[in-house]
C-alpha positions as CSV (number, residue, x, y, z in Angstrom):
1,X,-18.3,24.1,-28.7
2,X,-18.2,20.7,-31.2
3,X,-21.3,18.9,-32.4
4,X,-20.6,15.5,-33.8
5,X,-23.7,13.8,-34.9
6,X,-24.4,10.2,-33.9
7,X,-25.8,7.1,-35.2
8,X,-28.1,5.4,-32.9
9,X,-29.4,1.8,-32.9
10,X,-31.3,-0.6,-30.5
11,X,-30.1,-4.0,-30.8
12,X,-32.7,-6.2,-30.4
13,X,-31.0,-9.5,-28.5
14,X,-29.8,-7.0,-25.8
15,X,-32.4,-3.9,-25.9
16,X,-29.3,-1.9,-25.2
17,X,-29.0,1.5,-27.6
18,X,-25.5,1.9,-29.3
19,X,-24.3,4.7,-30.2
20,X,-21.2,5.7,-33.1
21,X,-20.0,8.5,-34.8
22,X,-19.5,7.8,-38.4
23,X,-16.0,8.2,-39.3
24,X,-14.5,9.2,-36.0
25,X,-12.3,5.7,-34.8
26,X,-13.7,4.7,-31.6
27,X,-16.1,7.2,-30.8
28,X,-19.0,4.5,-29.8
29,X,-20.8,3.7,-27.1
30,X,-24.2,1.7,-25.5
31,X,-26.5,2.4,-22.6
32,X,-29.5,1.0,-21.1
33,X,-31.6,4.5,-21.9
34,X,-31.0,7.6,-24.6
35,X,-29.7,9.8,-22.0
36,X,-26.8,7.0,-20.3
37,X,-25.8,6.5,-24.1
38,X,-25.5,10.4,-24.8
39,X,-23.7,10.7,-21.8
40,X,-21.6,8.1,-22.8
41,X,-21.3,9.4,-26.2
42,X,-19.9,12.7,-24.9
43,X,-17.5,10.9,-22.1
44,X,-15.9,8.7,-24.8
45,X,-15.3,11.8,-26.8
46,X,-13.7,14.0,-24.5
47,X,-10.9,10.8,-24.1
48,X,-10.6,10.5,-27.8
49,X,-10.1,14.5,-28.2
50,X,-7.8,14.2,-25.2
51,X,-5.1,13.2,-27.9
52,X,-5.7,16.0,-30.3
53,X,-9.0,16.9,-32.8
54,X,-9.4,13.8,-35.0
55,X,-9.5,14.0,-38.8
56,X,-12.7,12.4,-39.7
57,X,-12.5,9.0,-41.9
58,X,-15.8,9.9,-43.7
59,X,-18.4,12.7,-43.1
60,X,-22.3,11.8,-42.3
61,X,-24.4,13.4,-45.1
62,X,-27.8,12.4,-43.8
63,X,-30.4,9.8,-44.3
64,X,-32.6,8.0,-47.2
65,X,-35.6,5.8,-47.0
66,X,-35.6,3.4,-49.6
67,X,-39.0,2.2,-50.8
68,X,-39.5,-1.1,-52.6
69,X,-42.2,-1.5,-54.9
């Protein structure tokens, strides 16, 4: 089993929910609702991997909130 973490955003002139994983090329997606775009998530992934494991352009480390004074 793989877990590849996603970034997940609603963009607000659609309402649609996209969907990347940071560093892997192509590995992106959108959907109506959080389950389509996971399922689309994992779908897109399975193609990708089709053509061997990827090495990873960067690696996601996590988030920060940023607080200005």
């Amino acid at each position: 089993m793989k877990t590849y973490t996603a970034i997940v955003e609603r963009c607000p002139d659609t309402g649609l929910y996209v969907g990347y994983v940071p560093g892997f090329p192509g590995a992106h997606a959108q959907a109506e609702t959080l389950d389509e775009l996971n399922r689309n998530l994992k779908e897109v992934i399975e193609l990708l991997l089709e053509d061997g494991e990827p090495k990873l352009e960067t690696e996601f480390v996590g988030i920060q909130t940023v607080t200005l004074v």
